[in-house]
C-alpha angles and dihedrals in degrees: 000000000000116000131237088258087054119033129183128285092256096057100046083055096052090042094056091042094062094045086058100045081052099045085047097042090048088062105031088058096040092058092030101032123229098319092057111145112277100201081054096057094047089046082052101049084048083251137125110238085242087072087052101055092038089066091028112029096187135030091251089052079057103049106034078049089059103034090042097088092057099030079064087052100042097050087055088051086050101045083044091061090073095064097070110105091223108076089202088058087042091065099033091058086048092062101036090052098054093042090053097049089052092041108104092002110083098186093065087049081054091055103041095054093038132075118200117213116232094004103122085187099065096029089061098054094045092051083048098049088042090045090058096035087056095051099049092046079052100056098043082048095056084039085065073235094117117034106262096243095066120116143200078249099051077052090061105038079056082058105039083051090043091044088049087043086049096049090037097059105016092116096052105018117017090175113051090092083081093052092051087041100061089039081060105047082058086069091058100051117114099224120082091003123170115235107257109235095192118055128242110260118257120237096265098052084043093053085053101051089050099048120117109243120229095233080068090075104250 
């Protein structure tokens, strides 16, 4: 019987399958975002799509399977960001941490502005993220630090615009998400602020807009 050190041939095999449909999905979805093809990704990987479907039997397996790594660091950067003792760092390093992790994958970019109905995964890391993103606008609020007006959706739409400023320039200037981000936060910031003449989405208006759409295959 093979031990647990040595397995059998098989599943070796399967085991370094699905290493490859992972390595090639990491970087077809960075560069193509979520919706990436998946019979691309298995001819890439030398495999049929078959094999794909056999160790990843939907689009969203595939892809939770590849983002969860850094979705786990990126909820602890982002937990992180409330220990500063400046409120106004505290959300600054929010921000810069989440519009860094989308900038050049456009996958995560993907994640971060998409919800996905009847998925408790990702369910789960958005409500965390959301969770820590609240606390830290809060607490800048109640600083004087963020204009008090400011919302968890005004936070999204600032990473839906940095993530299509990311995938816009990335060939020829991977960084200048940072120079429109803290353009942006100025914006946030509670001191000489201009009056808002639209309102900040309610939640419902917010969920829809996030909402994957059927025709993206999921």
């Amino acid at each position: 019987m093979p031990s647990r050190e040595n397995p059998p041939p098989a599943r070796r095999d399967a085991h370094r399958n699905r290493q490859r449909l992972l390595e090639c999905a990491r970087r077809a979805f960075a560069e193509r975002g979520a919706t990436a093809p998946l019979d691309g990704i298995a001819r890439e990987a030398g495999l049929v799509v078959g094999t794909l479907y056999r160790h990843f039997p939907t689009r969203l397996d595939l892809l939770s399977a590849v983002l969860e790594p850094k979705l786990r660091r990126v909820i602890d950067e982002v937990a992180a960001s409330r220990d500063s003792e400046d409120p106004w760092e505290a959300f600054r390093d929010l921000l810069e941490v989440l519009c860094s992790a989308q900038a050049g994958d456009r996958a995560f970019a993907d994640f971060l502005a998409w919800r996905f109905p009847g998925d408790d995964r990702t369910k789960a890391a958005h409500d965390e993220i959301c969770a820590h993103a609240q606390q830290v606008l809060l607490r800048a609020q109640s600083a004087g630090a963020v204009r008090p007006d400011v919302t968890g959706a005004d936070l999204l739409v600032l990473l839906w615009a940095s993530g299509r400023v990311s995938e816009t320039v990335q060939s020829v200037a991977p960084a200048m998400w940072r120079r429109h981000l803290h353009l942006a936060m100025d914006g946030f910031r509670a001191s000489n602020r201009l009056d808002l003449r639209e309102p900040a989405w309610d939640l419902d208006v917010l969920n829809r807009a996030m909402t994957v759409p059927e025709a993206r295959g999921y």
